[in-house]
mmJSON file of the N, C-alpha and C atoms, coordinates in Angstrom:
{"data_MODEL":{"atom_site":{
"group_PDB":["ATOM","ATOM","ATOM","ATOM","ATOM","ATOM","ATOM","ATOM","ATOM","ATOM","ATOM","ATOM","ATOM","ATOM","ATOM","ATOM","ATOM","ATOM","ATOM","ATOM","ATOM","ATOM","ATOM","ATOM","ATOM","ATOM","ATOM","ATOM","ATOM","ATOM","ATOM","ATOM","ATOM","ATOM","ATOM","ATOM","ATOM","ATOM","ATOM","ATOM","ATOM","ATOM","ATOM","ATOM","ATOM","ATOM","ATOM","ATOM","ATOM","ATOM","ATOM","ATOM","ATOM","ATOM","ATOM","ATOM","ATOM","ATOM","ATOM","ATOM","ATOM","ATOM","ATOM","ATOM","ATOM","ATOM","ATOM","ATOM","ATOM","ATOM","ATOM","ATOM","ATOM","ATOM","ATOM","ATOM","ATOM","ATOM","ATOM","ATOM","ATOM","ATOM","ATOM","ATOM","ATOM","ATOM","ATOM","ATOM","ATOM","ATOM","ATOM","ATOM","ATOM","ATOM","ATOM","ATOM","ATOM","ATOM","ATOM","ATOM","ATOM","ATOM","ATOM","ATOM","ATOM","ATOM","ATOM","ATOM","ATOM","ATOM","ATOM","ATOM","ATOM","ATOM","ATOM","ATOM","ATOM","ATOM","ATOM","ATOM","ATOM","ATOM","ATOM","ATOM","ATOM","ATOM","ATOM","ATOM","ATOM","ATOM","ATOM","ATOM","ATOM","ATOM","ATOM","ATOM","ATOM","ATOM","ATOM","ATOM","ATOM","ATOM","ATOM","ATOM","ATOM","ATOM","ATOM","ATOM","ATOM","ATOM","ATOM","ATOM","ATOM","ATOM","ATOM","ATOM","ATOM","ATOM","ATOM","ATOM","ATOM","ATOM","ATOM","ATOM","ATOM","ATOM","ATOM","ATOM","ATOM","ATOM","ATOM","ATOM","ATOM","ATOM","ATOM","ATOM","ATOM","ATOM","ATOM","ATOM","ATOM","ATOM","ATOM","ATOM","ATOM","ATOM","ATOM","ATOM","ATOM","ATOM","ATOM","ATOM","ATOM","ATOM","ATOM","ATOM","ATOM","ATOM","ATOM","ATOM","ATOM","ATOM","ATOM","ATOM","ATOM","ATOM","ATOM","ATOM","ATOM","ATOM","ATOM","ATOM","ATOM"],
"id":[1,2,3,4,5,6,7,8,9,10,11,12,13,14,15,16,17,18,19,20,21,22,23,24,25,26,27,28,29,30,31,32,33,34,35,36,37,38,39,40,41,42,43,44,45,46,47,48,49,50,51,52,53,54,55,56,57,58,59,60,61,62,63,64,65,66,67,68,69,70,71,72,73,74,75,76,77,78,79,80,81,82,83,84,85,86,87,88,89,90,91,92,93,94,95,96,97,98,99,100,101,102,103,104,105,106,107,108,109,110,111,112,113,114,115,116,117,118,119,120,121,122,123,124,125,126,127,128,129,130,131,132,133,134,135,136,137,138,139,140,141,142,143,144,145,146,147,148,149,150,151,152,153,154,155,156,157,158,159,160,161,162,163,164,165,166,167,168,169,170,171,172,173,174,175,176,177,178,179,180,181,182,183,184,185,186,187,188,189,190,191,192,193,194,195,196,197,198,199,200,201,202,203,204,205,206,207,208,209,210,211,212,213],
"type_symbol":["N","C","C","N","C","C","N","C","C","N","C","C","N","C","C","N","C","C","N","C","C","N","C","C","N","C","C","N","C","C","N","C","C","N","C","C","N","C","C","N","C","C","N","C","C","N","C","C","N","C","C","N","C","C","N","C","C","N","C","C","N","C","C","N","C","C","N","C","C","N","C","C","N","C","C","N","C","C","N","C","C","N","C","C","N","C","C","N","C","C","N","C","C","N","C","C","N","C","C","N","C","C","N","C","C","N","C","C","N","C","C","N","C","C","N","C","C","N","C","C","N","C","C","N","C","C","N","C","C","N","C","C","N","C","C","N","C","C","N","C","C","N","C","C","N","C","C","N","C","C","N","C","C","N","C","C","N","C","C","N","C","C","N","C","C","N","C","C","N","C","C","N","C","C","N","C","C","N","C","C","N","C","C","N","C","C","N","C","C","N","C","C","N","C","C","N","C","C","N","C","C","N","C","C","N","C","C","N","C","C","N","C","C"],
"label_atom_id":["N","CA","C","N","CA","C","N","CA","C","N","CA","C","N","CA","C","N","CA","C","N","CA","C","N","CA","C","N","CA","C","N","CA","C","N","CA","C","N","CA","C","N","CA","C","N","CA","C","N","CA","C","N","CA","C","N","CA","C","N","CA","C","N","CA","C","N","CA","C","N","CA","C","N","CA","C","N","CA","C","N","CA","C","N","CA","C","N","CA","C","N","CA","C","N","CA","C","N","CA","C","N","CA","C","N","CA","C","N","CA","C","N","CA","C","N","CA","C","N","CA","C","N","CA","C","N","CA","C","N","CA","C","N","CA","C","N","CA","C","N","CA","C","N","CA","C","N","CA","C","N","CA","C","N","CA","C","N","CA","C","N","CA","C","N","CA","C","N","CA","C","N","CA","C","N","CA","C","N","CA","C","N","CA","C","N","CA","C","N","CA","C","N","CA","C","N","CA","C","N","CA","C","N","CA","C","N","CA","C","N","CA","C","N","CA","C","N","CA","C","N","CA","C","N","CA","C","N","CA","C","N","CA","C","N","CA","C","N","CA","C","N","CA","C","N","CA","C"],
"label_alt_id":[null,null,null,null,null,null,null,null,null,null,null,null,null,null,null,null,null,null,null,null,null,null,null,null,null,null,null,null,null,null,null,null,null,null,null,null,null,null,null,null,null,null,null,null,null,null,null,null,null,null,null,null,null,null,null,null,null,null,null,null,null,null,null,null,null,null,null,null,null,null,null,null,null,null,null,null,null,null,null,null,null,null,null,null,null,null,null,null,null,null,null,null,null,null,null,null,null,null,null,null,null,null,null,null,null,null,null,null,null,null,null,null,null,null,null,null,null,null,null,null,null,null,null,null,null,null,null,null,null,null,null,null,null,null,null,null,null,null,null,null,null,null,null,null,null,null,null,null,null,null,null,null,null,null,null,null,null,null,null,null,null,null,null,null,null,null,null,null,null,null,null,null,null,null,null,null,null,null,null,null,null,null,null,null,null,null,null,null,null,null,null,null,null,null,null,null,null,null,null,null,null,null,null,null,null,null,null,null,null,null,null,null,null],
"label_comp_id":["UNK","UNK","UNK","UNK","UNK","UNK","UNK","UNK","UNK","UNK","UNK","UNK","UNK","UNK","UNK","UNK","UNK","UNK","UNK","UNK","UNK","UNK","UNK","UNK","UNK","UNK","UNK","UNK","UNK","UNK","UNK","UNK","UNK","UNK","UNK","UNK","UNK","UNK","UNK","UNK","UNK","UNK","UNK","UNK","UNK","UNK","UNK","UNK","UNK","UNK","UNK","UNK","UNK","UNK","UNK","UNK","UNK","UNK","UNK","UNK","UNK","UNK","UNK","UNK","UNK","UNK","UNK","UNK","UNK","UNK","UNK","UNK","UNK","UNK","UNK","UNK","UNK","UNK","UNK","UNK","UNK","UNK","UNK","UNK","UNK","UNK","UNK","UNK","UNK","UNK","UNK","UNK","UNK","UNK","UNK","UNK","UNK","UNK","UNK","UNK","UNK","UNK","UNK","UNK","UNK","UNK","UNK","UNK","UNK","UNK","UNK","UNK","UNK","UNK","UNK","UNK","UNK","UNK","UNK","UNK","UNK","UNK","UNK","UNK","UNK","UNK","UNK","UNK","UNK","UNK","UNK","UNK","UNK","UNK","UNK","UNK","UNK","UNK","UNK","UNK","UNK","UNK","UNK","UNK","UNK","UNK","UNK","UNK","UNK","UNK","UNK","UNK","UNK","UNK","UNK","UNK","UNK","UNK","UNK","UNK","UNK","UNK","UNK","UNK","UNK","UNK","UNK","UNK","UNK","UNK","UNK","UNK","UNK","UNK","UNK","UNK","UNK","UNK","UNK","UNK","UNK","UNK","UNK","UNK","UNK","UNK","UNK","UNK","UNK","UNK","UNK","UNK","UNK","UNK","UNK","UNK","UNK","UNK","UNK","UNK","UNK","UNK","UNK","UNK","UNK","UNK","UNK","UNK","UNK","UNK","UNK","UNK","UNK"],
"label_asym_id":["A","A","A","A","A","A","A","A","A","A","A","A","A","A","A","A","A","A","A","A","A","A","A","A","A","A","A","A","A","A","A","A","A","A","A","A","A","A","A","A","A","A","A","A","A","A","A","A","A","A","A","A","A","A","A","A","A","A","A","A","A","A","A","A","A","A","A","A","A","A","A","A","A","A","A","A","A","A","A","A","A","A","A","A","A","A","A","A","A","A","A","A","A","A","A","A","A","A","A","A","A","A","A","A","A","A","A","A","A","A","A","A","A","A","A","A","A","A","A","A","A","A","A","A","A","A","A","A","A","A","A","A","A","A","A","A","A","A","A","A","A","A","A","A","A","A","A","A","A","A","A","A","A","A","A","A","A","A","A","A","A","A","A","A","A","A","A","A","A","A","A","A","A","A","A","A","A","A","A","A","A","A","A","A","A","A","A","A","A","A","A","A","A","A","A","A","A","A","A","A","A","A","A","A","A","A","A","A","A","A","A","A","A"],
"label_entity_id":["1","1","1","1","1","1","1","1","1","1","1","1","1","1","1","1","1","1","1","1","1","1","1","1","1","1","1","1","1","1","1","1","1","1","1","1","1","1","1","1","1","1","1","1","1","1","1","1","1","1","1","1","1","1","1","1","1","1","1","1","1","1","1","1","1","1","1","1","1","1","1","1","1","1","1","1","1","1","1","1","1","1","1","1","1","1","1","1","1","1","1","1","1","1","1","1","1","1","1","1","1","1","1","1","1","1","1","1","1","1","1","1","1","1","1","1","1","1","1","1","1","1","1","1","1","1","1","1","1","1","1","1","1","1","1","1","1","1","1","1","1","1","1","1","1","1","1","1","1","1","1","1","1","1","1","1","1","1","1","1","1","1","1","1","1","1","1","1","1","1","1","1","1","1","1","1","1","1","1","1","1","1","1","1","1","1","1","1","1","1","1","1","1","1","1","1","1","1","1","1","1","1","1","1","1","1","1","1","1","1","1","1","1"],
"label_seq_id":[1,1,1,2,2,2,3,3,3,4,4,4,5,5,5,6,6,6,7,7,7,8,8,8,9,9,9,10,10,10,11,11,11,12,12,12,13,13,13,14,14,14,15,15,15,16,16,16,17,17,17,18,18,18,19,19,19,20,20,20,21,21,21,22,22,22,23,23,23,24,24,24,25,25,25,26,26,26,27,27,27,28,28,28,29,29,29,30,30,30,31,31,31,32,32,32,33,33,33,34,34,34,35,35,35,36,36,36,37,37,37,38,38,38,39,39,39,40,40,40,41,41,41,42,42,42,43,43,43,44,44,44,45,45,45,46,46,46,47,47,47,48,48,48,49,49,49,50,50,50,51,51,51,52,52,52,53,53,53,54,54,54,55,55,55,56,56,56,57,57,57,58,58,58,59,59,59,60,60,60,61,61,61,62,62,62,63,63,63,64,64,64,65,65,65,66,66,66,67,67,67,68,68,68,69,69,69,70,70,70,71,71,71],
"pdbx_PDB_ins_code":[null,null,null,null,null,null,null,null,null,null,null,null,null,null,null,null,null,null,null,null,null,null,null,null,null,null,null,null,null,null,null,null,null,null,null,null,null,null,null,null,null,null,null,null,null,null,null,null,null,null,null,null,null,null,null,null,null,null,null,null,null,null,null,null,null,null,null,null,null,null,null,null,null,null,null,null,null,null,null,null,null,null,null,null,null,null,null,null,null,null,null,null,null,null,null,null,null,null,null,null,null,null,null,null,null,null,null,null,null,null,null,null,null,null,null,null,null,null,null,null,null,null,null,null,null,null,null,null,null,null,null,null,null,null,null,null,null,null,null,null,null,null,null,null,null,null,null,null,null,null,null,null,null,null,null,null,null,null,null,null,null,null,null,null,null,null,null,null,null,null,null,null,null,null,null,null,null,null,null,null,null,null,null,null,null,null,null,null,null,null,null,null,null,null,null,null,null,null,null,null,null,null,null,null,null,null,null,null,null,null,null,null,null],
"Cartn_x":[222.69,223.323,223.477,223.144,223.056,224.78,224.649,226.446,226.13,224.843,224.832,224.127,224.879,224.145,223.682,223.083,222.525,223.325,223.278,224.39,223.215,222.631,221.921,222.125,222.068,221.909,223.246,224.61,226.138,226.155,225.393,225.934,224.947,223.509,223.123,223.984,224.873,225.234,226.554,227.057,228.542,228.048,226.895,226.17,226.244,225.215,225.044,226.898,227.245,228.554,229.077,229.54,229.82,229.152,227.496,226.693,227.278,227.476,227.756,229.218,230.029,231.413,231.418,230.911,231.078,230.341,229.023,228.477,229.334,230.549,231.677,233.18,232.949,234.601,234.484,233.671,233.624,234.435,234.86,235.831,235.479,234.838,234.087,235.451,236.138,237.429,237.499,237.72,238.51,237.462,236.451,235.445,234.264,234.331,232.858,231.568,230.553,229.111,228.435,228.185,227.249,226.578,225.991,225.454,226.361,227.319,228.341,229.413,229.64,229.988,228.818,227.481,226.428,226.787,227.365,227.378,228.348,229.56,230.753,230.458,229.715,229.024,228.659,227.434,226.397,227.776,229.046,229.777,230.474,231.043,231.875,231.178,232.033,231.494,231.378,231.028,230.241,231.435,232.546,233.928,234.104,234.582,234.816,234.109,232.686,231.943,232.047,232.088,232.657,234.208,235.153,236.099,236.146,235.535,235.296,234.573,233.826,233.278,234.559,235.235,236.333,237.247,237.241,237.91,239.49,239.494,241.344,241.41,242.712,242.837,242.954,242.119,241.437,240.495,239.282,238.333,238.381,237.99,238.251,237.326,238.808,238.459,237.351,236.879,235.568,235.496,234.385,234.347,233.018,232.673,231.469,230.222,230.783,229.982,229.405,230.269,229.816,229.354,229.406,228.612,227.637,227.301,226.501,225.147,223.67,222.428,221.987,221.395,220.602,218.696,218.418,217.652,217.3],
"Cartn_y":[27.692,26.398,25.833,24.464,23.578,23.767,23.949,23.798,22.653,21.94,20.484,19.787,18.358,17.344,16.163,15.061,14.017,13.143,11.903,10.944,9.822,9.98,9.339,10.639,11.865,12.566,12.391,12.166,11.991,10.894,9.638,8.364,8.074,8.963,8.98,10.012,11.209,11.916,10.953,9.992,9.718,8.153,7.99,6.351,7.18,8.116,9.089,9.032,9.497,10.1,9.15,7.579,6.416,5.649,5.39,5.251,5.759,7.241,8.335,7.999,7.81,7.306,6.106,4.759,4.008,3.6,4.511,4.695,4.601,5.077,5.746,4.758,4.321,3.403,2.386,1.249,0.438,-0.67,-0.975,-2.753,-3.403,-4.316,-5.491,-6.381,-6.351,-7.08,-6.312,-5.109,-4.418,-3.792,-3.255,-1.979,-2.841,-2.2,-3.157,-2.381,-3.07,-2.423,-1.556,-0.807,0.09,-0.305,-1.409,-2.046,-2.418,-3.004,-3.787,-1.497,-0.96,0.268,1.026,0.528,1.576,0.436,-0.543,-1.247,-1.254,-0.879,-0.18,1.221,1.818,2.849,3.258,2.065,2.029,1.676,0.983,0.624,1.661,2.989,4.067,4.698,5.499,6.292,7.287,8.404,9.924,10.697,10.19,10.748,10.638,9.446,8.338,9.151,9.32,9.636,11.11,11.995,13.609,13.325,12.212,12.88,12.008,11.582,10.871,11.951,12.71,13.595,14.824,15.091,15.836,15.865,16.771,16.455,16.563,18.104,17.985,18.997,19.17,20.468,21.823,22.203,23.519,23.894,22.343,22.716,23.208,23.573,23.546,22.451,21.827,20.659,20.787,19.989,19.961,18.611,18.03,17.414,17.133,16.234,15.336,15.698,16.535,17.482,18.434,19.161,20.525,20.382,18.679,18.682,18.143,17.081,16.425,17.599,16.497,16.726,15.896,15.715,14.614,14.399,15.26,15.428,14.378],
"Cartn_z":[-113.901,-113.991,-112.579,-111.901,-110.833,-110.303,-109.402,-108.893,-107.845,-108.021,-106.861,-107.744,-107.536,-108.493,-107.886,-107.698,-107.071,-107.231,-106.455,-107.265,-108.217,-107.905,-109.583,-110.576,-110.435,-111.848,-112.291,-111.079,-111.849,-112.532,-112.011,-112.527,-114.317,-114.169,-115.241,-116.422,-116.185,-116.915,-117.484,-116.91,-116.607,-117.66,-117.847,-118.178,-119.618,-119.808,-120.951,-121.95,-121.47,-121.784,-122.399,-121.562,-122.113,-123.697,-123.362,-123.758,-125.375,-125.543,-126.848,-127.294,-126.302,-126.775,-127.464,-126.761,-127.514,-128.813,-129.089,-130.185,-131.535,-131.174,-132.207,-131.709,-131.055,-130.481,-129.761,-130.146,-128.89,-129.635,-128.583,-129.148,-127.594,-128.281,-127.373,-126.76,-127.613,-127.051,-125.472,-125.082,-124.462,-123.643,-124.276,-123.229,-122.988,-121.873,-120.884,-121.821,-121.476,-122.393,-121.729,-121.867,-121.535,-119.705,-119.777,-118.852,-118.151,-118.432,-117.21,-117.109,-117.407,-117.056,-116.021,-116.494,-115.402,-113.721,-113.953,-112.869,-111.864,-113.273,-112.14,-111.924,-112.237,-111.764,-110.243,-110.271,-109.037,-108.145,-108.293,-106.729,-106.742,-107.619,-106.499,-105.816,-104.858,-104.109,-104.297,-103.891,-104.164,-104.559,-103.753,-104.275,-105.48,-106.347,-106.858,-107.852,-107.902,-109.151,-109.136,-108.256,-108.688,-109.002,-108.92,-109.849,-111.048,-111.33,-112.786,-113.161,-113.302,-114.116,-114.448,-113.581,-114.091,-114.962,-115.942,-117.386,-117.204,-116.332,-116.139,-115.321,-115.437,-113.645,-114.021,-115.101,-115.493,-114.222,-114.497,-113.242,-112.223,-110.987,-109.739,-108.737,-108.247,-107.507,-106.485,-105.881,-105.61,-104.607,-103.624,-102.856,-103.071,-102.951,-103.218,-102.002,-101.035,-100.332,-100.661,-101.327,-102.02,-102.982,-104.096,-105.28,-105.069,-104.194,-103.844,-103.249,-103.445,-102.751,-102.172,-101.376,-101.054,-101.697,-102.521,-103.409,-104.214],
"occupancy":[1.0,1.0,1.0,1.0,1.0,1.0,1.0,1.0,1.0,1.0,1.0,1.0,1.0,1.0,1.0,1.0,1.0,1.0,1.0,1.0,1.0,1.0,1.0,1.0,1.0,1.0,1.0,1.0,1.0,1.0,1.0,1.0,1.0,1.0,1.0,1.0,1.0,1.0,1.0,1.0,1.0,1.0,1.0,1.0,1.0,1.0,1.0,1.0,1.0,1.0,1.0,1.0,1.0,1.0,1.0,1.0,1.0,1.0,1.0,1.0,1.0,1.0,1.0,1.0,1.0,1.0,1.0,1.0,1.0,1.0,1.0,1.0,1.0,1.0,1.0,1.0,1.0,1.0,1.0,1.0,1.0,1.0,1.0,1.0,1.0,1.0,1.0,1.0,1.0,1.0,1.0,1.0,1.0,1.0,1.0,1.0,1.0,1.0,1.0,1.0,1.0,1.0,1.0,1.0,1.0,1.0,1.0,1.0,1.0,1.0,1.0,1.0,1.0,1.0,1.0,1.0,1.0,1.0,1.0,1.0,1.0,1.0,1.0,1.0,1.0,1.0,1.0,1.0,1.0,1.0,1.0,1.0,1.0,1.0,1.0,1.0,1.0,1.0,1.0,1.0,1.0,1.0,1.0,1.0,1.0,1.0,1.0,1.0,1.0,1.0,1.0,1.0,1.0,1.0,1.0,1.0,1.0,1.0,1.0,1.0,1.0,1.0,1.0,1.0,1.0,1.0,1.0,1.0,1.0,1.0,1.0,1.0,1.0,1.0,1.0,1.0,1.0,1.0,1.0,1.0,1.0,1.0,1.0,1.0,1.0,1.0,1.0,1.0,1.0,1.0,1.0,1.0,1.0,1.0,1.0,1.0,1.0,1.0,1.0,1.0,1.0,1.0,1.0,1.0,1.0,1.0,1.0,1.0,1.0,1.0,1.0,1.0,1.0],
"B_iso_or_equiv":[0.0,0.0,0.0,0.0,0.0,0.0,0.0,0.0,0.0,0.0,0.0,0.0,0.0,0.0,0.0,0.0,0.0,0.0,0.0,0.0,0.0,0.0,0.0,0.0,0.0,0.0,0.0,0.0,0.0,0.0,0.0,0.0,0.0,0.0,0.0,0.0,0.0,0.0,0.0,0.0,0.0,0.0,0.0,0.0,0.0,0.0,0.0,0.0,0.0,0.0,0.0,0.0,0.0,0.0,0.0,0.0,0.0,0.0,0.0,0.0,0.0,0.0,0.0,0.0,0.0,0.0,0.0,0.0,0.0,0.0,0.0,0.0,0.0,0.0,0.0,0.0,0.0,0.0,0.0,0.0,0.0,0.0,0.0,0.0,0.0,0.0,0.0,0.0,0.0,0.0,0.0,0.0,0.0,0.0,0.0,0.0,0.0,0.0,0.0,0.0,0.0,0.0,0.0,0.0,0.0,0.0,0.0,0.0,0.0,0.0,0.0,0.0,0.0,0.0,0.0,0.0,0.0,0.0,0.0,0.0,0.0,0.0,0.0,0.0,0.0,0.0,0.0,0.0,0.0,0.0,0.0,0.0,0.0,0.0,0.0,0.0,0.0,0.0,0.0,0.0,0.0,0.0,0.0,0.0,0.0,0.0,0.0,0.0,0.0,0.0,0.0,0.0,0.0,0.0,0.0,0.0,0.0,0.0,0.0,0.0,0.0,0.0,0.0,0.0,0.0,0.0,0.0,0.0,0.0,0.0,0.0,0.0,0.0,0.0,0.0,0.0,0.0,0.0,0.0,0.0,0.0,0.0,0.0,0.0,0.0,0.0,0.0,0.0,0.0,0.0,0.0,0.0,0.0,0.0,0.0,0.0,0.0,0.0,0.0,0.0,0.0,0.0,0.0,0.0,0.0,0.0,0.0,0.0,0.0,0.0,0.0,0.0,0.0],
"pdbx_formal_charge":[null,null,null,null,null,null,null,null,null,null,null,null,null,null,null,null,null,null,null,null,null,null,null,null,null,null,null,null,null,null,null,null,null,null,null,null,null,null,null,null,null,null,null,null,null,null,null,null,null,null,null,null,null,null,null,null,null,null,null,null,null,null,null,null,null,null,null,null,null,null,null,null,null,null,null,null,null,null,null,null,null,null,null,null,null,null,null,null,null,null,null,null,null,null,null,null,null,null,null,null,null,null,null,null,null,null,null,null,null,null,null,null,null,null,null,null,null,null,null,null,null,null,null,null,null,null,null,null,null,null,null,null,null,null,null,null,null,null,null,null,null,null,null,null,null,null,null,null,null,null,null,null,null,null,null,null,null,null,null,null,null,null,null,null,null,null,null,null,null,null,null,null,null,null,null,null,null,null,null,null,null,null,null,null,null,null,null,null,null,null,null,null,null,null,null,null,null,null,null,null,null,null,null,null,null,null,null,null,null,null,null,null,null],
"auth_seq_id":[1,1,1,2,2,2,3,3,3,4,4,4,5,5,5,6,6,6,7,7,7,8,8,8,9,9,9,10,10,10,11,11,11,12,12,12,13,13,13,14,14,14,15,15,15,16,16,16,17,17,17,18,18,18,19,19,19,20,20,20,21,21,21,22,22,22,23,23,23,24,24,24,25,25,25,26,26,26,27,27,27,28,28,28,29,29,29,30,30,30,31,31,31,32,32,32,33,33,33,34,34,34,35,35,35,36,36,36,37,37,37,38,38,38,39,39,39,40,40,40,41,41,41,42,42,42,43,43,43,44,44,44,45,45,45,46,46,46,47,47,47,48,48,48,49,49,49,50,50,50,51,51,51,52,52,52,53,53,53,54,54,54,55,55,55,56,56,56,57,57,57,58,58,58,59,59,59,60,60,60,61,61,61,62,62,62,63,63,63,64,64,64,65,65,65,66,66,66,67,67,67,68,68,68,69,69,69,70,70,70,71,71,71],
"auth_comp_id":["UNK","UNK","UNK","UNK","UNK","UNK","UNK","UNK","UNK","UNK","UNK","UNK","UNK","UNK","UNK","UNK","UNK","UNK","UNK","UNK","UNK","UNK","UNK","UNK","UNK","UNK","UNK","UNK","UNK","UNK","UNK","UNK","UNK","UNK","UNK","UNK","UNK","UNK","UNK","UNK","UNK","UNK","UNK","UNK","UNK","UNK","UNK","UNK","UNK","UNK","UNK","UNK","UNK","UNK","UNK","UNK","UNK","UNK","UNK","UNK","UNK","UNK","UNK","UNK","UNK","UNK","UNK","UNK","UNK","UNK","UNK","UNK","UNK","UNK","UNK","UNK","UNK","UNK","UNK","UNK","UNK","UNK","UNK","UNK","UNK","UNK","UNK","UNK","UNK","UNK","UNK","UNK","UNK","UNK","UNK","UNK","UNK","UNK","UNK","UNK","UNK","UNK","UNK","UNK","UNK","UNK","UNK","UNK","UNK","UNK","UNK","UNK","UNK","UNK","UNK","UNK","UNK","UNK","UNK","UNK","UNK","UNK","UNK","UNK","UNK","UNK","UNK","UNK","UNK","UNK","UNK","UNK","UNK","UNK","UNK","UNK","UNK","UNK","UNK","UNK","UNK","UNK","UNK","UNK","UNK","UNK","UNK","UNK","UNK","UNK","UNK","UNK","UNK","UNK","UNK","UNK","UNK","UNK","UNK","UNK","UNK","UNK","UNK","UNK","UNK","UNK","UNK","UNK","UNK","UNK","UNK","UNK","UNK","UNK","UNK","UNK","UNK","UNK","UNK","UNK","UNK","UNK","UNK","UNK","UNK","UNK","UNK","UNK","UNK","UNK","UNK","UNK","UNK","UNK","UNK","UNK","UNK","UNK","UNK","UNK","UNK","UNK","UNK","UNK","UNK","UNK","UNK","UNK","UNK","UNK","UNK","UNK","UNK"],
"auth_asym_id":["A","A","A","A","A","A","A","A","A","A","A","A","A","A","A","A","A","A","A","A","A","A","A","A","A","A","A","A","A","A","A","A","A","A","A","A","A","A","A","A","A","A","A","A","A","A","A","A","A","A","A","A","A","A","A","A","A","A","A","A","A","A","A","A","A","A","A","A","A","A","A","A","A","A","A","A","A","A","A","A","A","A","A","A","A","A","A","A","A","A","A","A","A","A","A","A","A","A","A","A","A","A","A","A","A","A","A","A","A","A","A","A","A","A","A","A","A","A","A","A","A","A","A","A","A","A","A","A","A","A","A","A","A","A","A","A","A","A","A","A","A","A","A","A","A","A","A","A","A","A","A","A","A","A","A","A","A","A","A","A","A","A","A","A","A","A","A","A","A","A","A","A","A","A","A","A","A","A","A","A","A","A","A","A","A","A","A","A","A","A","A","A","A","A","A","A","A","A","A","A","A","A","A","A","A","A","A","A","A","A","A","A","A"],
"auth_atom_id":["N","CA","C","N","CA","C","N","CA","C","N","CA","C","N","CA","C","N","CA","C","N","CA","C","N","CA","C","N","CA","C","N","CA","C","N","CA","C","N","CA","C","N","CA","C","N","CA","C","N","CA","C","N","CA","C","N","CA","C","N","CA","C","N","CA","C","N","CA","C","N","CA","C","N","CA","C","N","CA","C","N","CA","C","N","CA","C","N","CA","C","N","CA","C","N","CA","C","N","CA","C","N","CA","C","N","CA","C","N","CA","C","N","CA","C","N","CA","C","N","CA","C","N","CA","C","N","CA","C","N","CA","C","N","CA","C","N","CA","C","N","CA","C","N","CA","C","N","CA","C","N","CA","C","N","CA","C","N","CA","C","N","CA","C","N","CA","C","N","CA","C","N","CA","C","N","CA","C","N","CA","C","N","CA","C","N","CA","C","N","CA","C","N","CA","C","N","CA","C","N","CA","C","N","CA","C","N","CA","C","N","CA","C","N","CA","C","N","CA","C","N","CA","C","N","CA","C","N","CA","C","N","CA","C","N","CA","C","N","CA","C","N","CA","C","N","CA","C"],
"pdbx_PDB_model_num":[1,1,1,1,1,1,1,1,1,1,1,1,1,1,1,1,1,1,1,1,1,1,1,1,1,1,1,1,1,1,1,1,1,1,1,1,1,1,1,1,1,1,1,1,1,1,1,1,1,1,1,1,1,1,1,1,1,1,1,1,1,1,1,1,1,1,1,1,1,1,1,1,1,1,1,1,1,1,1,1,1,1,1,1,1,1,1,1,1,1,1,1,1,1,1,1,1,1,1,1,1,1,1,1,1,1,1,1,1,1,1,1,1,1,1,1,1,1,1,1,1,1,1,1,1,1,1,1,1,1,1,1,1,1,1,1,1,1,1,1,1,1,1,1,1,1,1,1,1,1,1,1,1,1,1,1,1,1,1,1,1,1,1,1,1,1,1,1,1,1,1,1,1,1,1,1,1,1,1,1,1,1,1,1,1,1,1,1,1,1,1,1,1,1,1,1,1,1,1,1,1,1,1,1,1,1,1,1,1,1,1,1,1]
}}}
């Protein structure tokens, strides 16, 4: 299993993820689409997107250095 991820492979896993949620829950009133979410995507930063992938503080925290590649 990868213990380094790219920041396109986070922002595609993190697009994915959304993408499947709102399959099952979307209210247009309230949640951005798919597309306008991959867009607030592309503006965080490397930080920003390793702790959005974190579910809760089971994990062990992590730094966008040590998850990151430049790959």
């Amino acid at each position: 299993m990868p213990t380094s991820f790219t920041r396109d492979e986070l922002i595609d896993v993190l697009y994915r993820e959304y993408e499947f949620l709102c399959h099952d829950d979307f209210d247009p009133d309230v949640d951005p689409t798919p597309d306008e979410y991959l867009d607030v995507l592309n503006t965080l930063s490397d930080d920003e997107l390793v702790d959005w992938t974190s579910s809760d503080d089971i994990y062990i925290s992590t730094t966008s250095e040590d998850l990151l590649t430049d790959d």
